[in-house]
N, C-alpha and C positions, 0 to 999 in steps of 0.2 A: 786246503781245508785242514784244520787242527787234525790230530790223529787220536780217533776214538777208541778202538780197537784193542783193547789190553789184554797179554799175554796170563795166563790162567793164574803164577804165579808170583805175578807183578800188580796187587790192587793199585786203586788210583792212589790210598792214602800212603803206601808205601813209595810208587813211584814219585809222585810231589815231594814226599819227608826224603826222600834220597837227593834229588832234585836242588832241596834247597840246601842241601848239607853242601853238596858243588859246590852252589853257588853262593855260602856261607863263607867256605875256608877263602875261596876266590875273593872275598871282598874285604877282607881284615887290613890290608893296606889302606886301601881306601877310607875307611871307615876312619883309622887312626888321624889323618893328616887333617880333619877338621878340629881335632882335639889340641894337634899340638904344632903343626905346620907354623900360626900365626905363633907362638911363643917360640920356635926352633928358627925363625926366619935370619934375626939377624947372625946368627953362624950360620947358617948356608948362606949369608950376600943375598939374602932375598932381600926388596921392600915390600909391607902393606902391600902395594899395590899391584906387585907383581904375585903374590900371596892370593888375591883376590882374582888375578888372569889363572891360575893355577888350580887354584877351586874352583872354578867354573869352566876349564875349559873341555873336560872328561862330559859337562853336559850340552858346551857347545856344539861337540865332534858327533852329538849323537843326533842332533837335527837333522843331521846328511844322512845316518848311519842307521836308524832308526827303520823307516821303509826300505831300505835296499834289505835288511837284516832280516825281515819280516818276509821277504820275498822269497831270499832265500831259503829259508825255514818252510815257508809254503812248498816250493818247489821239490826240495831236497829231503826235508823230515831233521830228527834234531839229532839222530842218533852219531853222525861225525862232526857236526858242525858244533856240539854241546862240546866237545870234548877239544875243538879247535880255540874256540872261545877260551876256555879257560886255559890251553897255555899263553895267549897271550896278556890274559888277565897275571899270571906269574910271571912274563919276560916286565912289566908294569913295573909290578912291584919291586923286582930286582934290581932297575933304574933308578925308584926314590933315592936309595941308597948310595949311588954310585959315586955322587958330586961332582958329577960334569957339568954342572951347572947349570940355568935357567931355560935354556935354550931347548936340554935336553931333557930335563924333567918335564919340561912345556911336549915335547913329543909321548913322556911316556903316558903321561895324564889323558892327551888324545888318544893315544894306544890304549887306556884301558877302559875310554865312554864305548868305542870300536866293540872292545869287550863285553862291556855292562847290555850293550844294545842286544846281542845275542844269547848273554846267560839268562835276562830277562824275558824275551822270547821262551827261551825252552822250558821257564817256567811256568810260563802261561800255558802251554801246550801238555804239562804235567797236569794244570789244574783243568783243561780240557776234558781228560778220561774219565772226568766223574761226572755224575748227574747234574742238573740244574739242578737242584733243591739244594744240592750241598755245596754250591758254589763259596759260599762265605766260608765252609769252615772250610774245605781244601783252600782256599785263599788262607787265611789266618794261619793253615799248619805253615803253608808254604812259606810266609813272610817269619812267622812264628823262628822257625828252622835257620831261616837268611841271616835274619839280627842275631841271635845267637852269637855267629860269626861275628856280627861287627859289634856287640854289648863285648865279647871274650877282647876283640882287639883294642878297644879304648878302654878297658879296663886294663889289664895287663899292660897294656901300652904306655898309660898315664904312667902306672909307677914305675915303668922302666926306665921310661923319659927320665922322669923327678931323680931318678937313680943313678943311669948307667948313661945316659944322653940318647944321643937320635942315630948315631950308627949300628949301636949296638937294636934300641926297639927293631926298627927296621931289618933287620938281621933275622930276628926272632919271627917277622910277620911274613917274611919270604920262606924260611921254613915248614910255618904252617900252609902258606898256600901250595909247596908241594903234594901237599894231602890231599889238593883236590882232583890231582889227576889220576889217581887210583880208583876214589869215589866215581869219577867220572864213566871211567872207562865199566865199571861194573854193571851200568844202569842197563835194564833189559826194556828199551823204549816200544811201545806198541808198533804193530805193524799201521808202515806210513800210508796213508790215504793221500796221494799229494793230486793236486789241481792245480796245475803250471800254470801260469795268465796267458791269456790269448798273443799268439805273437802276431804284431801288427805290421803292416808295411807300409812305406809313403816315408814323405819328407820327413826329413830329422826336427823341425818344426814342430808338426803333425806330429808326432810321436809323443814329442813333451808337452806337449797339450792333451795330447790323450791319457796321458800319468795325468797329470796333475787332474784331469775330468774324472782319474779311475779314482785317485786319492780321496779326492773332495765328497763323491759321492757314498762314500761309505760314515758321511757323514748327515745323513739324510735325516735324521727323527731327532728333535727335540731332545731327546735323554741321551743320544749320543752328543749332540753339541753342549749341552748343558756340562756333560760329567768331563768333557774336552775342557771349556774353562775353569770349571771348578779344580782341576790337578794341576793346572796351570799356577793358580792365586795359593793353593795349598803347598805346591813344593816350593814356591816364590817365599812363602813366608817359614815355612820354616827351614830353608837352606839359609835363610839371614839368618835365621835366631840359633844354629846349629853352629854356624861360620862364626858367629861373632861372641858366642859361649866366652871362651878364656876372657876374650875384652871385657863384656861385659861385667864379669865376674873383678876382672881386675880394677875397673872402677869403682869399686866399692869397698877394696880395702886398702891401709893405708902401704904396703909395699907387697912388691910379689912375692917375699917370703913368708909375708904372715898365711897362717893357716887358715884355710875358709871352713872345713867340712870334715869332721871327724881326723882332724891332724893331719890332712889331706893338701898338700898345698892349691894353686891354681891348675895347675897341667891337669894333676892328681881328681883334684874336684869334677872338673870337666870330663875328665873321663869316667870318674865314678857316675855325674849326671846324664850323660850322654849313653852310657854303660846300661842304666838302666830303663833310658827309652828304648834302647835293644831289646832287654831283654823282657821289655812288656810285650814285643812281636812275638816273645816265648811263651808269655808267660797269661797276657788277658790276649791277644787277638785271635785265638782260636773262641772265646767266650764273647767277644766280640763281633766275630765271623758271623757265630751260632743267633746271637741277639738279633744281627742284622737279617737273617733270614727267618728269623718270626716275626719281626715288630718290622720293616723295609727297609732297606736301607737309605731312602730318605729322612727318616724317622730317625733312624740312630748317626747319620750325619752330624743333624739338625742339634740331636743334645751334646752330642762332643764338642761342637765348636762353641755353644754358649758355658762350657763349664771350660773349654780352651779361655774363651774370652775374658773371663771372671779371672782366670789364673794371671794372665795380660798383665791386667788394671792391677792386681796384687801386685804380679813382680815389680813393677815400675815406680810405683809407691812405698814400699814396704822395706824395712829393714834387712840385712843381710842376710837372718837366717831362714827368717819368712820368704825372702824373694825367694833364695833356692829353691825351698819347700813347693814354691808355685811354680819355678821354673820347671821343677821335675813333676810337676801334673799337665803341663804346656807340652811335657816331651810323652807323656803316656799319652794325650789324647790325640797328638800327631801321629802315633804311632797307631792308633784306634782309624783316625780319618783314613790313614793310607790302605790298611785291608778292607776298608768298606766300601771305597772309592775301587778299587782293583775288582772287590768281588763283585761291585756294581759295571767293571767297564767289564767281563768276563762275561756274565749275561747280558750285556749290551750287544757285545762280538758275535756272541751264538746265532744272536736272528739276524745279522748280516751277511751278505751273499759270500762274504771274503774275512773273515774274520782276524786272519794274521794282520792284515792289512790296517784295519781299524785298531788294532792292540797298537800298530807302529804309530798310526798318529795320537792314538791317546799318550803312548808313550814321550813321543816330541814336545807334545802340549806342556807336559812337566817337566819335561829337562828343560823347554824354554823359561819357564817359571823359575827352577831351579838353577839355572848355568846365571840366567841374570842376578839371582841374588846374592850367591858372594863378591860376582864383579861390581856390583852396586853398593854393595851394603857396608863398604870402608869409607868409600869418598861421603856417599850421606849422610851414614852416621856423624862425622866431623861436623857438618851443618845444623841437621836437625838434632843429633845427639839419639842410642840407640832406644830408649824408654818409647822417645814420640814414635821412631820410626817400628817396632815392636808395634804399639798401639793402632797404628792408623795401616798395616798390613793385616791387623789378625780383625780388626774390626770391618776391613772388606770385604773377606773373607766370608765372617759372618753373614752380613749382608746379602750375599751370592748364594752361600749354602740354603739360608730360608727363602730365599726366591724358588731354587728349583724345589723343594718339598713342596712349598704353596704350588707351585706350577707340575708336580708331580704328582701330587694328591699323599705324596708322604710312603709312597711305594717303594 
C-alpha cells in the first residue's frame, strides 16, 4: 500500500515539489535526445532506423520493469530505492556521451526505462500523501516540477547543439543530473505502511498464472480499463509527434540551415518547441490539475483533445509559421492530457486493493504506446508521409477519449 502517513514537517505539497525536482534533474538526458538524437545521428554512425530502436527502447525495457518496480516500492517503501533509481538514471546519461557505439547506448537507453520505471513509482507514492480532492493538483505540481527538467534540457540543449555539438550538450546534461543525488538523498519520505504480496507456493507454473491472475485483476472496473487504453493511444501519439519534431520541421524548409523560428535554426526550434511543452507541466498543469477536479476529468479530457485535434488539421495544412504556432498548442494540450490522465489513474489506484500494482500496468499500457512509436513512426512516415500519419493517430485518440466521457458520464 502507498505510504500515507506524513512526517509533520514534510507536507504532501512539499514532498511531491521535491520529489519531482529528483526526478526533473534525473530526466534532462533523456528529454534532450528526442530533440536532437535524429539530427546528431549521422556522426555518431547511427541510421533512422537504429535512432528509432534507441528511442523506443528505454520504453520497451519498462514493460518487464514496470510491475516488478511497483512491487518493489510496495514491499520496500521508496525511501532507498528513490535514491537507487536515480544513480542509475546518471550512470545513463554518462553513456550517451561515451561513443561506444550502438550496441552500448542501446544498453544505456534500457538502463534508464529500469530507471524511469522507479522514479515514476516514487512519484506517485509522493502524490499518494494527499487527499483525494486534491489529486489533480498534486498531480499537475508533480509533473509541473518534472518537465521543468526536461523544458531546461531541450532548451539549453538545442543551442548548445546548434553551437558546441553533441559531446559537449551531453557533457552539460550529466552535470546537471549529479544534482539529483543530493535532492534525493534530502527527502524525508513518510513512514512506510508496506503490504508484501502473499507469498505462494506450488508449481513455477502455478505461480505465473497466479501473477498474471494478480496483475489482471487489478483491472476489474470499466474506468480502470478505459483510462489503461486511453495512455496507451496518448503516449502512442504523441512519442511520434515528439520523435519526428526535427523531421517534420525539416520538411518544410528549404535547407537545414535556414532559420525556422525566431533565428532559431532546426535543432534550435525543436527544442525551443519542445521546451515549451515542458514548460506548460510548469507552468498550466497545475491550472489544469485544479480544472480537472472541479469540472472531471472526463470532461477536461474530452476538450483538450478536440482543441488537440483542431491544432492536427492546422499543422498539416498550414504554412510554416502557422504550423509551428499549432504545433506548440498540440504540445500544450499533450502536456494537459498527461496530468489528467495521471490524476485520473491516481484516484483509479486508491480504490483498488493494491494500488502500486495498478499504477505499474497503467504505466506499461503507455510505454507500450510510447516505445512503439518512435520505433514505428520513421519507417511509416516514408509511406504514408508524417501529416497523414499525425492525423489518423490524433484523430483516434479523439474518438477513444469521447467514448469514455459518454461511457463515464463526464466524471
Amino acid at each position: 500500500m502507498p505510504d500515507r502517513i506524513v512526517e509533520k514537517s514534510w507536507s504532501p505539497a512539499r514532498l511531491v515539489a521535491t520529489a519531482g525536482a529528483t526526478i526533473g534533474l534525473c530526466i534532462v538526458g533523456d528529454s534532450l535526445l528526442y530533440s536532437i538524437l535524429p539530427l546528431a545521428a549521422p556522426g555518431l554512425g547511427l541510421s533512422l532506423a537504429q535512432v528509432g530502436v534507441l528511442l523506443s527502447a528505454n520504453r520497451l525495457v519498462r514493460l518487464a520493469s514496470n510491475a516488478p518496480m511497483g512491487a518493489l516500492f510496495e514491499k520496500y517503501g521508496p525511501r532507498h530505492l528513490f535514491v537507487v533509481v536515480c544513480v542509475l538514471g546518471l550512470i545513463s546519461t554518462m553513456v550517451y556521451g561515451a561513443g561506444w557505439g550502438f550496441a552500448t547506448f542501446l544498453a544505456a537507453r534500457l538502463l534508464w526505462g529500469i530507471a524511469w520505471s522507479g522514479l515514476r513509482q516514487g512519484g506517485y507514492q509522493a502524490v499518494w500523501t494527499g487527499a483525494l480532492a486534491i489529486k489533480g493538483r498534486l498531480t499537475g505540481l508533480l509533473w509541473g516540477v518534472v518537465r521543468l527538467g526536461s523544458a531546461g534540457s531541450v532548451l539549453l540543449g538545442g543551442w548548445l547543439y546548434d553551437w558546441y555539438g553533441y559531446g559537449t550538450t551531453i557533457a552539460v546534461m550529466v552535470g546537471v543530473t549529479v544534482l539529483a543525488l543530493p535532492v534525493a538523498l534530502s527527502i524525508r519520505w513518510p513512514a512506510a505502511l508496506h503490504a508484501p504480496p502473499p507469498v505462494t507456493s506450488g508449481p513455477a507454473v502455478s505461480g505465473i498464472v497466479s501473477k498474471l491472475r494478480t496483475w489482471l485483476s487489478v483491472l476489474n472496473t470499466p474506468e480502470r480499463r478505459w483510462l489503461t487504453v486511453i495512455t496507451a493511444l496518448h503516449l502512442l501519439a504523441g512519442s511520434v509527434i515528439i520523435s519526428t519534431t526535427s523531421l517534420f520541421l525539416a520538411r518544410l524548409v528549404p535547407n537545414l540551415d535556414t532559420p525556422v523560428l525566431l533565428g532559431f535554426g532546426i535543432a534550435g526550434t525543436t527544442g525551443l518547441l519542445q521546451g515549451v511543452r515542458w514548460l506548460s507541466d510548469m507552468l498550466i498543469a497545475p491550472t489544469i490539475g485544479y480544472l480537472s477536479d472541479q469540472i472531471g476529468q472526463a470532461n477536461m479530457l474530452a476538450l483538450l483533445i478536440c482543441i488537440s485535434f483542431s491544432a492536427v488539421l492546422g499543422l498539416v495544412q498550414l504554412p510554416l509559421t502557422l504550423a509551428v504556432l499549432c504545433l506548440l498548442l498540440v504540445f500544450v494540450c499533450d502536456s494537459g492530457m498527461t496530468t489528467v490522465l495521471s490524476a485520473s489513474a491516481s484516484g483509479a489506484a486508491l480504490h483498488a486493493d493494491r494500488p502500486n500494482l495498478f499504477i505499474g500496468l497503467f504505466a506499461t499500457a503507455g510505454d507500450i504506446g510510447s516505445a512503439l512509436g518512435p520505433l514505428f513512426a520513421f519507417p511509416i512516415s516514408r509511406v504514408i508521409g508524417l501529416p497523414v500519419l499525425y492525423t489518423v493517430l490524433s484523430g483516434s485518440l479523439l474518438l477513444t477519449i469521447l467514448s469514455y466521457r459518454w461511457l463515464n458520464n463526464g466524471r
